[in-house]
C-alpha positions as CSV (number, residue, x, y, z in Angstrom):
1,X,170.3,-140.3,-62.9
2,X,167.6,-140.2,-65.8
3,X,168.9,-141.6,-69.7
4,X,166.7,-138.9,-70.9
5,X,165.8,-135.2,-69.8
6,X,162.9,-134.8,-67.7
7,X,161.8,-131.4,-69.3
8,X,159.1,-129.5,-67.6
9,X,159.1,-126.0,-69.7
10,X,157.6,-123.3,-67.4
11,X,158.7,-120.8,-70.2
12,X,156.9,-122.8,-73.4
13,X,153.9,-121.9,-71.5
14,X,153.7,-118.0,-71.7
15,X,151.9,-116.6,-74.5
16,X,153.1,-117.2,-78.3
17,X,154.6,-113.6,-78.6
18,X,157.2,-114.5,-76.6
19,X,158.9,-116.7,-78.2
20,X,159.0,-118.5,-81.8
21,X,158.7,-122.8,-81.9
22,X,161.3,-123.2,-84.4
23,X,163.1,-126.4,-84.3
24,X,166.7,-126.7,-84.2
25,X,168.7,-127.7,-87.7
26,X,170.6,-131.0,-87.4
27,X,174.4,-131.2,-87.7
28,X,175.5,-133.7,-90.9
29,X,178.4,-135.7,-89.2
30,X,178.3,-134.5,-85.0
31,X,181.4,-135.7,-83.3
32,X,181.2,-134.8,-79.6
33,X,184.4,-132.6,-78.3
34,X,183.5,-132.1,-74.3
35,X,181.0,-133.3,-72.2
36,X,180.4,-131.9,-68.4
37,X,180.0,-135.0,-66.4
38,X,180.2,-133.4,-63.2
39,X,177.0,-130.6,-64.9
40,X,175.3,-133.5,-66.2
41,X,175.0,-135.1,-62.9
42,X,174.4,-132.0,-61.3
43,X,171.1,-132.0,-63.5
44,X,170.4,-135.5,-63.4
45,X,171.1,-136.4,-66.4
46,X,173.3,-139.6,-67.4
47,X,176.3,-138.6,-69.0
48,X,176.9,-142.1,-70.4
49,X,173.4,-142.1,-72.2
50,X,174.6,-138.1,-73.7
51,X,178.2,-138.9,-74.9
52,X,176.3,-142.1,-76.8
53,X,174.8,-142.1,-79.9
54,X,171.1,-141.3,-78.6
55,X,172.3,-138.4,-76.2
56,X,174.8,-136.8,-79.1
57,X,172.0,-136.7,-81.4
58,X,170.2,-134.2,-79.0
59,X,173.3,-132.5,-78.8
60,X,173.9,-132.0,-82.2
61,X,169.6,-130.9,-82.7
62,X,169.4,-134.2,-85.3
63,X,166.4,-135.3,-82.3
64,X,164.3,-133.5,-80.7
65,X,164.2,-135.3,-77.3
66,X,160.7,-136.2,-75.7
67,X,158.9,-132.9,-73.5
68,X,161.1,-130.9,-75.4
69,X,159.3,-127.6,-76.8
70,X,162.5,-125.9,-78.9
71,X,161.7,-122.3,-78.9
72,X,163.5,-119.3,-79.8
73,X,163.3,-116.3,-77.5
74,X,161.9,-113.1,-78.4
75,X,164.2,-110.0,-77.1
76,X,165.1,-106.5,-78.1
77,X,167.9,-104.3,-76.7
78,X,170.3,-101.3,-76.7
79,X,173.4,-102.6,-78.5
80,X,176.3,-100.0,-77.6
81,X,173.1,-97.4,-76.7
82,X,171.6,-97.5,-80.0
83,X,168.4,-99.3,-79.7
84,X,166.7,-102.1,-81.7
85,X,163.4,-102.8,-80.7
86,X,163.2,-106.9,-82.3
87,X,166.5,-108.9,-82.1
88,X,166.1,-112.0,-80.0
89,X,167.3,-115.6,-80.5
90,X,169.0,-116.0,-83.7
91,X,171.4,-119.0,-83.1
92,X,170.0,-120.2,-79.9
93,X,167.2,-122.9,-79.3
94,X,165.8,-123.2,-75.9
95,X,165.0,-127.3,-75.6
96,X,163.4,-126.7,-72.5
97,X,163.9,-126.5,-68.7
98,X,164.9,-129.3,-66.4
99,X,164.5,-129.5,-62.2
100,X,168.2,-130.4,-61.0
101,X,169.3,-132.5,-58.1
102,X,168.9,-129.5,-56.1
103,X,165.2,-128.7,-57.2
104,X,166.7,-125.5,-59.1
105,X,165.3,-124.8,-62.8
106,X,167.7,-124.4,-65.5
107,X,167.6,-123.9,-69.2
108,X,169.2,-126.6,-71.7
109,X,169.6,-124.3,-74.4
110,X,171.4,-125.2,-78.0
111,X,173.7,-122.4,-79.1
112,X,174.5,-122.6,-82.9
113,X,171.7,-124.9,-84.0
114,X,170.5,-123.1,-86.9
115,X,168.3,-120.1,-88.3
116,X,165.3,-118.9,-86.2
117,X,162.9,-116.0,-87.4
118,X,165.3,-114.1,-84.8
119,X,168.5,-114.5,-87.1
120,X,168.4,-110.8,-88.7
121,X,170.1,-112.2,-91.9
122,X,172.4,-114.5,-90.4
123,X,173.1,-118.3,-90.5
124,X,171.8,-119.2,-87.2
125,X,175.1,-121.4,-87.1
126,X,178.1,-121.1,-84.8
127,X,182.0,-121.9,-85.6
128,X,184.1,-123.5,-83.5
129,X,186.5,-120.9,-82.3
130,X,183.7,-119.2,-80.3
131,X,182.0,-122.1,-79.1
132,X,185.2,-123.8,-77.8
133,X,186.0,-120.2,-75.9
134,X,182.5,-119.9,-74.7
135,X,183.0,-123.3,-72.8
136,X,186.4,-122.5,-71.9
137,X,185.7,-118.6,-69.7
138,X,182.1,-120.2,-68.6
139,X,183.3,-123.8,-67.0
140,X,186.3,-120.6,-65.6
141,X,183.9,-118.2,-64.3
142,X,182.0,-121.3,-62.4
143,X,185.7,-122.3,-61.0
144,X,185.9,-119.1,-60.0
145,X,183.0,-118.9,-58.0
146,X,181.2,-116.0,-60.5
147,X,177.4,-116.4,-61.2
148,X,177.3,-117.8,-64.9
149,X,175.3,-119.9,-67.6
150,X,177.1,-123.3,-68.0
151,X,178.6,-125.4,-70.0
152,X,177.3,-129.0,-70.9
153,X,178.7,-130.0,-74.2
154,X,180.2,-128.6,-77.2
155,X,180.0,-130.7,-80.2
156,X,181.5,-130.1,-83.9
157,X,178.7,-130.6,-86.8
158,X,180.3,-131.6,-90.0
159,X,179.4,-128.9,-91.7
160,X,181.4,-125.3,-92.5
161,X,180.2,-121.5,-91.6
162,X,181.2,-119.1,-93.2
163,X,182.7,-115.9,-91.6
164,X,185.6,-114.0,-93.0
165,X,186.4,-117.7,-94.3
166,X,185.0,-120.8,-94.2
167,X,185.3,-122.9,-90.3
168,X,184.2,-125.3,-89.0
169,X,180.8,-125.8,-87.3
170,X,180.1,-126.1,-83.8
171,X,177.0,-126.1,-81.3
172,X,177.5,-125.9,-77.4
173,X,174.7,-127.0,-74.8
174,X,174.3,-123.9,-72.7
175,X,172.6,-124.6,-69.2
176,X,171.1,-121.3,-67.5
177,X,169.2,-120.1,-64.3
178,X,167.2,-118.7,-67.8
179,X,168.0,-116.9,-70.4
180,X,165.6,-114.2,-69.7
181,X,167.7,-110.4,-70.3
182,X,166.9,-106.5,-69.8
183,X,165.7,-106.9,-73.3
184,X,163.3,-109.6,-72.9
185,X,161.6,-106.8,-71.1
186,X,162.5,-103.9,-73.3
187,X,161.0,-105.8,-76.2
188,X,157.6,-105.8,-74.8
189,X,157.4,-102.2,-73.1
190,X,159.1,-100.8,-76.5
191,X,155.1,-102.2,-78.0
192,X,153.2,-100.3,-75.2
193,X,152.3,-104.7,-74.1
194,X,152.0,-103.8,-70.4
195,X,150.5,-107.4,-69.9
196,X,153.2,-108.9,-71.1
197,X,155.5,-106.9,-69.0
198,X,153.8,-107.6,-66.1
199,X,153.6,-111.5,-67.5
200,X,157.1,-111.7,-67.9
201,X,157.8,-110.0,-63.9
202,X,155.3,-112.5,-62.6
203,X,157.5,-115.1,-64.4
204,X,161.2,-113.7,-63.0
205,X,159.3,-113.7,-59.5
206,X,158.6,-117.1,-59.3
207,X,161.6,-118.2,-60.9
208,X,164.5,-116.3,-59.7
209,X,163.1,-114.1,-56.5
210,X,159.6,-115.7,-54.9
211,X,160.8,-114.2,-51.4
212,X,159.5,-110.4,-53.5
213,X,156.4,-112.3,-54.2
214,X,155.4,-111.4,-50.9
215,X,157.0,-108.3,-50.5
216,X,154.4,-104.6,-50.0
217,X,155.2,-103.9,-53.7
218,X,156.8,-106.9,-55.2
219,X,157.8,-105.3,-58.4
220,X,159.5,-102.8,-56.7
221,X,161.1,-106.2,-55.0
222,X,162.0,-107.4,-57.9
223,X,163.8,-104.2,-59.6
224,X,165.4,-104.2,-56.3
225,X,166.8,-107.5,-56.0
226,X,168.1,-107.4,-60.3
227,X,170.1,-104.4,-58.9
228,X,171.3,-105.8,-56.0
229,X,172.7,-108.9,-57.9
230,X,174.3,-107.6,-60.9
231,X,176.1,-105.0,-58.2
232,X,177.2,-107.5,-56.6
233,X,177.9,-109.6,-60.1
234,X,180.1,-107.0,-61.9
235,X,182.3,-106.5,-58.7
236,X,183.2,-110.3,-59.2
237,X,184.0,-109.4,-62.7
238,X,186.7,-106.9,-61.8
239,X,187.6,-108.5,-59.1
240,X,189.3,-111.0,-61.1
241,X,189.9,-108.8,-64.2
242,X,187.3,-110.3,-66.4
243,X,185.6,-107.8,-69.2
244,X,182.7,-108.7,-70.9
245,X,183.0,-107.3,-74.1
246,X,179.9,-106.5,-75.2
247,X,177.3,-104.9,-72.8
248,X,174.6,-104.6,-74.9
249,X,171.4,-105.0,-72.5
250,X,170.0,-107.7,-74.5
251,X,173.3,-109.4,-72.8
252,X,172.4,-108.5,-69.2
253,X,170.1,-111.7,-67.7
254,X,167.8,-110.6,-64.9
255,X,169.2,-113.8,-63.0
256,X,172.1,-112.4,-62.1
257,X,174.4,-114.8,-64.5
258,X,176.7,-114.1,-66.5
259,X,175.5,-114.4,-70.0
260,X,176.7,-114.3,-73.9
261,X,180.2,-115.3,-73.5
262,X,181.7,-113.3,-77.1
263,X,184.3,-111.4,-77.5
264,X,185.0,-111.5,-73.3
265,X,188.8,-111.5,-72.4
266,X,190.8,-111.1,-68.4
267,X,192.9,-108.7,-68.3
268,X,196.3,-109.2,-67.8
269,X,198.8,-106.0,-67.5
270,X,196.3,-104.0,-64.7
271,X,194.9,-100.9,-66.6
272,X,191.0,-99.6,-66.5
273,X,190.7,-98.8,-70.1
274,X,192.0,-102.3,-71.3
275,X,189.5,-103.3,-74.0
276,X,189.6,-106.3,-76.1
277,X,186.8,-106.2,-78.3
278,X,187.3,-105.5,-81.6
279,X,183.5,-104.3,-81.9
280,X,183.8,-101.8,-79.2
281,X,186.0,-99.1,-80.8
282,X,185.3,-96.1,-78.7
283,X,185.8,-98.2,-75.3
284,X,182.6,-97.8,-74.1
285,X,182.4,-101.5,-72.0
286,X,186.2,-101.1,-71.1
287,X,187.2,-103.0,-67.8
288,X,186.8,-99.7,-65.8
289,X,183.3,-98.9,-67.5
290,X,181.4,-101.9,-66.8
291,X,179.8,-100.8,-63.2
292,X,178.6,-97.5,-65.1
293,X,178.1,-99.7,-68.0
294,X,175.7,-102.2,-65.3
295,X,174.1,-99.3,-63.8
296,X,172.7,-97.3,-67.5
297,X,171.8,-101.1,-68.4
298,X,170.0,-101.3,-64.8
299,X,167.7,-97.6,-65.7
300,X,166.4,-99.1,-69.0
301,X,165.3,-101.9,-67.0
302,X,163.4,-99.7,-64.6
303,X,162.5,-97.8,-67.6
304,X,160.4,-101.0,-68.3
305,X,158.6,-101.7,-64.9
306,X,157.7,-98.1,-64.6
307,X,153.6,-99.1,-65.8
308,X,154.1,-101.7,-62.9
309,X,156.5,-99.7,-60.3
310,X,152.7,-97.2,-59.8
311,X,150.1,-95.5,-62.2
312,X,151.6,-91.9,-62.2
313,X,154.5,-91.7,-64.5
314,X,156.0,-89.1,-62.2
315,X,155.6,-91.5,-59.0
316,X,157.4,-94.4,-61.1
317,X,159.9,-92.4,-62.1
318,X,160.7,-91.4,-58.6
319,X,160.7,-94.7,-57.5
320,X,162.6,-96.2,-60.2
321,X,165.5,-93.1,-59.2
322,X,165.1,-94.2,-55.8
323,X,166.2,-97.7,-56.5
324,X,168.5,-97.1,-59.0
325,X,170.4,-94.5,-56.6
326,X,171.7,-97.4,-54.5
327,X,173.3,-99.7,-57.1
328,X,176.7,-97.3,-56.5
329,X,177.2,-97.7,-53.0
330,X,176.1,-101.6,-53.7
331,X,178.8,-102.3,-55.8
332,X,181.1,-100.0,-54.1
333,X,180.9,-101.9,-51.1
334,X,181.3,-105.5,-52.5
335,X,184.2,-104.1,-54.6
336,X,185.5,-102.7,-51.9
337,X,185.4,-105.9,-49.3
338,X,187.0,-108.2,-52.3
339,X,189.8,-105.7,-52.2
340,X,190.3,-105.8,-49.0
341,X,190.3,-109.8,-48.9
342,X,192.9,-109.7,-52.2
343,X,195.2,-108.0,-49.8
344,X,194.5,-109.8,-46.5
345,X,192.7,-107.5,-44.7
346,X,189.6,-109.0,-42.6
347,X,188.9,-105.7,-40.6
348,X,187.9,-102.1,-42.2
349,X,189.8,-98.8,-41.3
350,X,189.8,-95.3,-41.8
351,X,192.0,-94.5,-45.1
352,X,191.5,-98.4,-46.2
353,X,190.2,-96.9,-49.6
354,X,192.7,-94.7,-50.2
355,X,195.1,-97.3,-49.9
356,X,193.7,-99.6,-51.9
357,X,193.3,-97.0,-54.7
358,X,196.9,-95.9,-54.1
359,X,198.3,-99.3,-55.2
360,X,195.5,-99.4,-57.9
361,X,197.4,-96.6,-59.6
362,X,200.8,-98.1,-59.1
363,X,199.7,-101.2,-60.9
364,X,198.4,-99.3,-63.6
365,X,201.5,-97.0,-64.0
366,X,204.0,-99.8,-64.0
367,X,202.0,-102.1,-65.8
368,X,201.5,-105.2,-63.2
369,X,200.1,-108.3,-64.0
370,X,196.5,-108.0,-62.3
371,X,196.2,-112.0,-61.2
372,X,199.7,-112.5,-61.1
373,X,200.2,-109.6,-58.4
374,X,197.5,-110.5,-55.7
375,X,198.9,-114.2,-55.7
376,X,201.9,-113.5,-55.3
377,X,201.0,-111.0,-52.2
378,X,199.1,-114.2,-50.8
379,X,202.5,-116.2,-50.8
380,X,204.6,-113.0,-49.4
381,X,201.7,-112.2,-46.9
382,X,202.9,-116.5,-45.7
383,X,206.7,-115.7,-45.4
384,X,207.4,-116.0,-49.0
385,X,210.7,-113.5,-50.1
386,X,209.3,-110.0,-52.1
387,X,211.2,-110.0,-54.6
388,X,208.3,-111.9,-56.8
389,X,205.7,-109.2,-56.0
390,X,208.7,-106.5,-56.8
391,X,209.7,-108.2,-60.6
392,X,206.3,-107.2,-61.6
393,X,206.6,-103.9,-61.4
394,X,208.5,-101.7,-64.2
395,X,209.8,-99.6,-60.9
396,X,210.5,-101.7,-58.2
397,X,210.6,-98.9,-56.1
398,X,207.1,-98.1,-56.2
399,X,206.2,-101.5,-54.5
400,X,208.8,-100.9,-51.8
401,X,206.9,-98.4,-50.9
402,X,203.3,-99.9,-51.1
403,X,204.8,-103.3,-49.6
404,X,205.9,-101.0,-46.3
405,X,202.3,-99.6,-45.8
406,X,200.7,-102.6,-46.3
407,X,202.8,-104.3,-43.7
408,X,202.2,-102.1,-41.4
409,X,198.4,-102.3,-42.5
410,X,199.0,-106.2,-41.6
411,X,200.1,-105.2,-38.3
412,X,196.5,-104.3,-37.2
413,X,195.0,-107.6,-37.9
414,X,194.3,-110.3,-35.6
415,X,195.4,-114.0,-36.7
416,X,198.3,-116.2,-38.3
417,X,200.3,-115.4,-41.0
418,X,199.8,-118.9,-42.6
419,X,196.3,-118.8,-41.9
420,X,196.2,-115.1,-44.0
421,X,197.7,-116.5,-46.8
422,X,195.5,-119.6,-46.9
423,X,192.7,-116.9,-47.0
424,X,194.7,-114.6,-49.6
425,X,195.0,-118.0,-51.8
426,X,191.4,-118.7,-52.0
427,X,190.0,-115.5,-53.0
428,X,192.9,-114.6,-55.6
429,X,193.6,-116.8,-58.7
430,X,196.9,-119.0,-59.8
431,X,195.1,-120.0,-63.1
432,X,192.8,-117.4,-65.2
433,X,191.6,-118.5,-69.2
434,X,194.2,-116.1,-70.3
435,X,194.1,-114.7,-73.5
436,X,196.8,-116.4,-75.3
437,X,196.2,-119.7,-74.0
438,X,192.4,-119.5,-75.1
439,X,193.7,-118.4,-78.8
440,X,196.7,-121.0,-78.7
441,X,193.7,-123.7,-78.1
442,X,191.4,-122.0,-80.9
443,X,193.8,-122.0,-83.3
444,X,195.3,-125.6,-82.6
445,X,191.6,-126.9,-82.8
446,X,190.4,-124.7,-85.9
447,X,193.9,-125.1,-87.7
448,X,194.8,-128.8,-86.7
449,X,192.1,-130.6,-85.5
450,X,193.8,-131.0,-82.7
451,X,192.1,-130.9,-79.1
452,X,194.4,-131.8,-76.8
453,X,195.0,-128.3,-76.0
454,X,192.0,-127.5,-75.5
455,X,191.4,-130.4,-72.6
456,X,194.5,-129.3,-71.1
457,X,193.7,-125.5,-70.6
458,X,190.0,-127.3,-69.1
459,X,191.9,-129.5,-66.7
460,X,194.0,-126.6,-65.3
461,X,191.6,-124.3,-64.8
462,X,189.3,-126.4,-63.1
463,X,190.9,-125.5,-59.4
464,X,192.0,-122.3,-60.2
465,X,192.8,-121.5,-56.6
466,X,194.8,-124.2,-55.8
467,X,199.0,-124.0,-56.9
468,X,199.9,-127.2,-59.3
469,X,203.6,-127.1,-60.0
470,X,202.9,-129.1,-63.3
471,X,200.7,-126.5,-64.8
472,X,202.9,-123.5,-64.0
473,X,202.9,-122.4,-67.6
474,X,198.9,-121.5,-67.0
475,X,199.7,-118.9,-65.0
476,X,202.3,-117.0,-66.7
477,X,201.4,-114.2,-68.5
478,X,202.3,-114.0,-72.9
479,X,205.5,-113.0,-74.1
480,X,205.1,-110.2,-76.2
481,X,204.8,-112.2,-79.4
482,X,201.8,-113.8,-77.5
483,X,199.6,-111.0,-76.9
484,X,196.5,-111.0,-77.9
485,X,195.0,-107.5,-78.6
486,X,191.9,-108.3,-79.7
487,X,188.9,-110.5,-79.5
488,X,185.6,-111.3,-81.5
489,X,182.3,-112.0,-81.4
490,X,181.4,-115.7,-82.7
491,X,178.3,-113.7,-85.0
């Protein structure tokens, strides 16, 4: 492991209107809150040289670390469909890239490190509610075995943002496959730049998907393979009740990750209008939205290759249609297959959808805890009595009746019953960054100074998939005091 960060910025070497060199904005009095030893060796990276003096000074942007190039990245993007055509980093400060163990690149990025000529007005800072929750859902997501941006450290500044009221100041080290979006793109075909387009696809190639470097019509490939990921991305969102929040394509990385953790939130009560966000007023990126959502994000993508997808407009249009008409089936079929491993089911039969939509509806209607539910099949599906499964239901009888079809479902697969459940259990969730418990944390942080909390809710979701008898309380759901009905973005 290196006590310094062996930058080698593949990014910082694109042309200049892609990005701004603006140096991050040191924090007055950093005191470091987390530190991801396990990430840190993952990179290579010493995580006794960052939680010292010399390594918390990069964290907090008081020192800019040698072969560093800070830059902030130049984007535009359809924010709940209206478009601006110049938004890009305002509170984010790419340091650089770094190779990991694995010979992977990855952005070390600070988020909330100060005003960039991206900031639109705004501080450039970050308060600690949001930064703490950004840690929290992304070190989950990773747990949970979804594609996601990382993170490193979180660190508080000494210094006060201001927001509806003053809080206190925060930056977290975000670690990324890159932080390259839909928008990235959209900001360069919005100027008629078909260079940099084509630039910027050249880059994604050889970053994320070289196999379509040597593909008939690589960026074909490449519009192909962005579509095939996030379909396959946003079924692992639902899958385990996660919304987003916020959309926007300038939120959408071409990587595949999961990126711009704001006002995100899981779902508990199972219901596909369930919104959190108190920005999104009309529903429009509600839980049951988000593959439409993925897909109208996905066209103004291909709305930006189209110079590069062939010369006649007409042709790339076709072409882009062509692609884009497969991202349904796509997600369909992943979201369909982690269905059918929620439930047990290894083998695929005629009426396996309707089924599977059948008890869909049943959840929704009688208001069933979405993680809650599927875990607690796992443990019935092992010999475990029904009446847990049952309680969650406001009619009991309408899981009697699902429970007898799915047994007899059950009856057509090969195998063990333990050996099911052990299967069940890995795919479906004890521990989820449920809403309350991330807001209990928050506040007991913001309010108290106090962190404790927040380490706790870390620890226990760290093996979400494995039962802990002594964190029990992370899995129940809130108490209707508890809910939280809305969330917000950190800006």
């Amino acid at each position: 492991m290196t006590s310094h960060i062996p930058f080698d910025n593949s990014y910082a070497r694109l042309p200049d209107r892609f990005f701004a060199r603006i140096e991050p904005s040191a924090g007055r009095a950093p005191r470091l809150l987390a530190l991801n030893r396990p990430l840190a060796e993952e990179l290579g990276l010493d995580p006794e040289w960052l939680a010292g003096p010399e390594g918390l000074a990069v964290l907090a942007g008081m020192t800019i670390p040698e072969g560093a190039e800070p830059i902030a990245l130049a984007y535009a993007g359809h924010q709940f469909g209206h478009f601006s055509p110049q938004l890009g980093d305002g509170r984010a400060i790419l340091l650089g890239e770094l190779l990991d163990r694995n010979g992977k690149r990855r952005d070390v990025q600070l988020k909330g490190a100060g005003i960039t000529p991206f900031s639109r007005r705004g501080d450039g800072r970050a308060a600690l509610g949001p930064v703490l929750r950004e840690y929290i859902v992304s070190e989950a997501m990773a747990a949970l075995g979804v594609p996601t941006t990382r993170a490193l450290a979180a660190v508080t500044t000494g210094e006060r943002v201001i927001r509806e009221t003053a809080l206190p100041g925060a930056i977290i080290t975000r670690i990324a496959a890159s932080h390259i979006r839909v928008g990235t793109f959209q900001f360069f075909a919005a100027r008629g730049d078909t260079d940099a387009v084509r630039l910027l696809a050249d880059h994604v190639i050889a970053r994320h998907y070289p196999d379509a470097a040597g593909a008939e019509r690589p960026y074909r490939a490449l519009l192909d393979r962005v579509i095939a990921g996030q379909a396959e991305l946003i079924a692992r969102w639902l899958l385990i009740g996660f919304i987003h929040g916020v959309m926007n394509t300038d939120n959408m990385a071409v990587s595949g990750e999961t990126i711009d953790y704001g006002p995100c939130a899981f779902m508990d009560a199972y219901d596909p209008a369930t919104v959190f966000s108190a920005i999104d007023q009309h529903g429009r990126y509600a839980y049951g939205n988000q593959p439409r959502i993925a897909q109208w994000n996905l066209a103004r993508f291909a709305e930006a290759l189209l110079p590069l997808l062939a010369e006649d407009q007409e042709a790339a249009i076709a072409d882009a249609q062509e692609a884009l008409g497969v991202f349904a089936d796509l997600f369909q079929r992943s979201y369909q297959a982690g269905l059918r491993r929620k439930i047990g089911l290894a083998t695929v039969r005629d009426g396996d959808d309707a089924f599977l939509s059948a008890l869909l509806e049943a959840m929704a209607v009688n208001q069933v805890d979405f993680t809650l539910f599927f875990r607690r099949l796992g443990d019935v599906a092992g010999g475990a009595a029904e009446e847990g499964v049952r309680a969650l239901f406001v009619d009991p009888t309408a899981c009697d009746a699902w429970l007898a079809q799915w047994r007899a479902r059950l009856a057509l697969e090969d195998g063990e019953a333990a050996d099911r459940a052990a299967a069940m259990h890995r795919v479906n969730p004890a521990y989820i960054p449920r809403n309350h418990q991330v807001e209990a944390v928050i506040r007991a942080a913001v309010d108290r100074e106090d962190f404790a909390p927040f380490h706790a809710l870390l620890a226990a979701l760290a093996e979400p998939f494995v039962d802990q008898p002594h964190l029990a309380r992370y899995a129940e759901p809130p108490q209707a005091d508890e809910r939280v009905l809305q969330t917000f973005c950190g800006t």
